[in-house]
N, C-alpha and C positions, 0 to 999 in steps of 0.2 A: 243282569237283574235277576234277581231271586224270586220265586214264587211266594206267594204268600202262604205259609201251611196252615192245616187245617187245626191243629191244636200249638196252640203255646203256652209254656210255662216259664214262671219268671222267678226269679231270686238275685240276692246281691249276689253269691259267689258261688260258681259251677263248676265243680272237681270231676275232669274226665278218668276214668281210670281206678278202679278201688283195689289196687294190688295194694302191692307192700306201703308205698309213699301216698297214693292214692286215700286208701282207708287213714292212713297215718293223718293226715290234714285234713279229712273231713272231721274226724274226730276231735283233732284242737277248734279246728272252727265254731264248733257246736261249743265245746265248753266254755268258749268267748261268749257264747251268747247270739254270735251271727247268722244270718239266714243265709243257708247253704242247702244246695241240692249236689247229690254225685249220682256220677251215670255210670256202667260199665255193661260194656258190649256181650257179656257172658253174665255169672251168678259165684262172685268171687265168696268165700275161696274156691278157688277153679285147679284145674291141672294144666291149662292153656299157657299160660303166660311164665315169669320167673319167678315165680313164687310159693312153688311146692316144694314135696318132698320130703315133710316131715319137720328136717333140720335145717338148719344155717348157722356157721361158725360164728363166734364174737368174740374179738380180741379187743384189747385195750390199746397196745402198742401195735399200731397198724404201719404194718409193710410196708403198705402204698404211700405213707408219708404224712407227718405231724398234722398235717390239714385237718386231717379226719377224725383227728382224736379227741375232738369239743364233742363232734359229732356223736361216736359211740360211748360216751361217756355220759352225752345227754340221753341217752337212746334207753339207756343201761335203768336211770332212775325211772325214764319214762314207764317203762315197762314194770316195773315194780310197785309205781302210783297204781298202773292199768290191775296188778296183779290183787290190790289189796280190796279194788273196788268190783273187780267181776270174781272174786274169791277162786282163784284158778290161776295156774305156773304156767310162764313163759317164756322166761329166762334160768336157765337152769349153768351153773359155776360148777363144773366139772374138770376147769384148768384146762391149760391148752397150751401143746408144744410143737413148735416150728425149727426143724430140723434140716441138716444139707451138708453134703462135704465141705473138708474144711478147706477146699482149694478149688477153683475152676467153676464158680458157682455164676449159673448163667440170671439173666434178665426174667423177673415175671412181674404184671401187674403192672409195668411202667418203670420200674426200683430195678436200678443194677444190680443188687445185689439186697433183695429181699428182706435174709437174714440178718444181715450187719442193718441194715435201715428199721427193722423190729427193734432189733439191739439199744439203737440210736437212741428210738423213740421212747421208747421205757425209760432211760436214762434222765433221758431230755425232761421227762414228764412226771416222773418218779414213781410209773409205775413197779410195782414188786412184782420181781422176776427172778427167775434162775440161768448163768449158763454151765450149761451141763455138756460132758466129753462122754464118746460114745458105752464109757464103761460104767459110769456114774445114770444113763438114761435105760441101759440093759437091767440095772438091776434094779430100778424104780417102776418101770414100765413091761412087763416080762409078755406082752399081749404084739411089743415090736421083739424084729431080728437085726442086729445092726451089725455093718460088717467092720467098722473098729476104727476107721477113720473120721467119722461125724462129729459134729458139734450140734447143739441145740439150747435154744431158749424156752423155758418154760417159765407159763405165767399161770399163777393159780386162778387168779379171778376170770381167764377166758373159759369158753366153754359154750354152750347153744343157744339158741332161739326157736321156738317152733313156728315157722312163720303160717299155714294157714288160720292155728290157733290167735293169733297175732294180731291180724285181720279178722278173723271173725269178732275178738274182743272190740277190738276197735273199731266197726260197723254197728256192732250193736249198743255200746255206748254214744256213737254218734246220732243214732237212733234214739237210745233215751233221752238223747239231750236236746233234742228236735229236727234231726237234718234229714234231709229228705233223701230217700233211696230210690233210683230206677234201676233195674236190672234186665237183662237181655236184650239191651238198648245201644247199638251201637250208631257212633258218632261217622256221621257221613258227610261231614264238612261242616267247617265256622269261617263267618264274616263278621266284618266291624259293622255294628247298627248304631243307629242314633242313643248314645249315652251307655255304648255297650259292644256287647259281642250275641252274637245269634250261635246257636251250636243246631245243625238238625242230625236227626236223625229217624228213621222209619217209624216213630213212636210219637214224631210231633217234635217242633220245634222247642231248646230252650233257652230263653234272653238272663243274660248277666250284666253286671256291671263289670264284673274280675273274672276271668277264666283259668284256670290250673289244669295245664295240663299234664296228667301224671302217667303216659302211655304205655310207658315198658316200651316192649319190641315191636309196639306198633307206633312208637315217634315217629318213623319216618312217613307216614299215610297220613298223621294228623298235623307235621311239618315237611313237605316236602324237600325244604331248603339241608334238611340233613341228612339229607340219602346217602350221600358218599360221607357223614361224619357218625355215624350212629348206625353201625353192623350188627344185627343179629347171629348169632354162632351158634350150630346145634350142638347142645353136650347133653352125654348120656351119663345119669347116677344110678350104680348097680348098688345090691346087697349080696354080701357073701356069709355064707356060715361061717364062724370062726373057725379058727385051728388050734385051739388048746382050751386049757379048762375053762370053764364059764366066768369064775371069777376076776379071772385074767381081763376081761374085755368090759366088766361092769364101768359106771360111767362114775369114777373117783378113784380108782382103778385106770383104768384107761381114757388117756384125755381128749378131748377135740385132734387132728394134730394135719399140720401142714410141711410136707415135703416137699422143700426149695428144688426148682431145675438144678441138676450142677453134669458134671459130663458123665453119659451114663445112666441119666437117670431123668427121667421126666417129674414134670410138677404132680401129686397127687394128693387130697388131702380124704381126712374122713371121719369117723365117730364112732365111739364107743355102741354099744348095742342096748341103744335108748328105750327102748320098747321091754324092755328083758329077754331072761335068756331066750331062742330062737327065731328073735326079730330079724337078727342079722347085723351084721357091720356093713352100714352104709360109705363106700369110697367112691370117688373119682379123679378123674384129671381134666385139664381144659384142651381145648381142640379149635383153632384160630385157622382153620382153612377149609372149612364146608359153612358158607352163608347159607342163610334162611328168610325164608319169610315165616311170623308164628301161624299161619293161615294154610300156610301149605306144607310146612316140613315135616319132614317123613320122622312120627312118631312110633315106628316098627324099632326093636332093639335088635339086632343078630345075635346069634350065638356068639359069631367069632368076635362082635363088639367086647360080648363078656368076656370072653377067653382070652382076648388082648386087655383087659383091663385088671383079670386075676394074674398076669403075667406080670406087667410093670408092679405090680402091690405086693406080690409074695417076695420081692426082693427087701421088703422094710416090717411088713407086717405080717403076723401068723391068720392066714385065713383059710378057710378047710377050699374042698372040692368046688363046692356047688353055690351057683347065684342062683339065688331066693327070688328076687325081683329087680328090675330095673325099667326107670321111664326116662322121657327125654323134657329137657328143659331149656332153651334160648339163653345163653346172654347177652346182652345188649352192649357193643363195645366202641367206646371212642379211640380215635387213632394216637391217644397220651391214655388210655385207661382210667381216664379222670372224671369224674361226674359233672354232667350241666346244672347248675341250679340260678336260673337265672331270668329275669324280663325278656320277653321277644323282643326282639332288636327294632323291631319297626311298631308293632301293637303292643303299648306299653304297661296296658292292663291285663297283658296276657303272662302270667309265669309259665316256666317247663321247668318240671323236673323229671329229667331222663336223659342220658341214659346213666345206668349205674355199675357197667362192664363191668360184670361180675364179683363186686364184692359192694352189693348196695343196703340189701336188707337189713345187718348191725347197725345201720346207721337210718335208720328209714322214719324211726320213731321222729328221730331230732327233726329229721328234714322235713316232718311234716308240721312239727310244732314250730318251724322258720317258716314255712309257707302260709300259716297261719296268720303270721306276724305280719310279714312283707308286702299280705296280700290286702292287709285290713290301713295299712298307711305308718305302720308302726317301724322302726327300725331293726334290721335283722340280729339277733342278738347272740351272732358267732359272726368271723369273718367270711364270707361267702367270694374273695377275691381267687379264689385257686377253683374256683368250679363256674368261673364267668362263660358267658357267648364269647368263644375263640374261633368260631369256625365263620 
């Protein structure tokens, strides 16, 4: 039995969560017209969660497989709607190349084979691509070092997202359109109540009819049942100074670009120096064997983090001495690298959407403009059968 709290607020529909998906679905809710509150545990945009950092890639022909590609393509207009009405850039087409030997090319993301399954997908979908051999990608791109054996596909139309800008857009239009914001409110458990769900939290109870839960790397506190399917991983994104002339690294000039695992060589991907010259080139890799909690993980960088991370990159890219800056960021990862977007299994007015092991945000828009739908009785208006309750 639950106590009675001392304040309650009520609404048809309660979005835990205002990260990337979070903000995303309050903001369609509102433009439907629906009475919607969000909560989140911090004052997003935040540096806590998965959602910093400046940048996030966006491809068209996604890796991870055709699924995705309604997704980032709804994501893509979303974001352009967003861009004409808060008169400010979001999505920035700077092109983007995914590269890897042409033999021995290991597993990332779920995809045997990454690159061939980019390849696929472009094909399959018709998006406009290039592939390009390592002599044809040297004298295009002069900002990489390629040592003559590589292959790569480049697509013009990939290229960023700034996602606290993102979120911010989309909180404060959700705001204009009437949805209710709590901030430094964090959700300290939900139950089924009569005609609804109860969410509390230190700030007073809030009753719904529909719950969404959009947690990031805290899914498994707000569902325990995926502890063991929904891992948080701590990864670190450094900046490095370039290593050659400035123009080299401008961002139409030098593109988005994702380096395939193959033998020899770890996954690493990263960006042109979006900020201008002496922002830095922001790179990383992913790192699948230090779990976390976002509450507790050790947010310190080392040096020799950096210095192992200038080490794996100076073998593909020109980048000078010195890391400029680096923070750390969780991703959230299922045991297929595939996203939940689905009804609780048992609470049927409850959605999740989480986790999005590492490559969620391109597609966050979409997902929030589906959760809008899904949530209001409407039908989902992409196929949502590749991202079901599996676990």
């Amino acid at each position: 039995m639950n106590p009675a709290p001392d304040r309650v607020s009520t609404t048809r529909i309660l979005v835990v969560g205002l990260g990337a998906v979070g903000s995303a679905t309050l903001y369609q809710l509102a433009l439907r017209g629906i009475a919607c509150h969000g909560i989140d545990a911090h004052y997003p945009p935040h540096a806590l969660g998965s959602s910093h950092g400046q940048t996030r890639i966006t491809r068209l022909a996604v890796g991870e497989g055709a699924a995705y590609v309604p997704l980032v393509q709804r994501s893509h207009a979303i974001w352009r709607s967003l861009e004409s009405q808060a008169q400010t850039r979001l999505l920035h087409t700077c092109g983007g190349l995914v590269f890897g030997g042409r033999h021995e090319r290991l597993q990332a993301h779920g995809s045997a084979d990454f690159l061939q399954t980019t390849c696929d997908v472009a094909s399959q979908h018709r998006i406009q691509h290039e592939r390009l051999d390592a002599h044809q990608m040297q004298s295009r791109f002069p900002a990489f070092c390629f040592e003559g054996d590589e292959e790569g596909y480049y697509e013009p139309e990939a290229g960023y997202v700034m996602p606290e800008r993102c979120i911010e857009v989309q909180l404060g239009e959700a705001k204009r359109l009437g949805a209710a914001i709590t901030t430094g409110c964090r959700m300290t458990g939900w139950h089924s109540i009569k005609g609804g769900y109860r969410v509390e939290t230190a700030k007073g109870a809030f009753d719904c009819e529909t719950l969404i839960l959009c947690t990031g790397p805290w899914v498994a506190d707000a569902l325990p049942t995926l502890k063991d399917h929904a891992t948080p991983y701590r990864q670190v994104l450094h900046w490095f100074e370039p290593g050659g002339p400035g123009e080299w690294f401008e961002p139409g000039t030098m593109p988005v670009f994702i380096r395939v695992p193959y033998r020899g060589h770890e996954m690493i991907y990263g960006f042109p120096e979006v900020k201008g010259p002496g922002s830095g080139l922001k790179v990383a890799t992913e790192s699948f064997t230090q779990s976390c909690h976002p509450g507790t993980m050790d947010r310190e960088v080392l040096p020799s983090e950096s210095e192992a991370m200038a080490r794996i990159t100076r073998t593909h890219l020109r980048i000078g001495k010195r890391c400029l800056h680096s923070v750390v960021c969780p991703y959230t990862v299922t045991p297929d690298f595939g996203f939940l977007i689905d009804r609780h299994p048992v609470a049927r007015d409850v959605w999740v959407a989480s986790p999005c092991s590492g490559h969620g945000f391109k597609h966050s828009a979409a997902v929030g403009e589906i959760l809008a739908e899904v949530s209001i009785g409407q039908p989902s208006p992409m196929d949502l059968s590749a991202f079901a309750w599996r676990f």
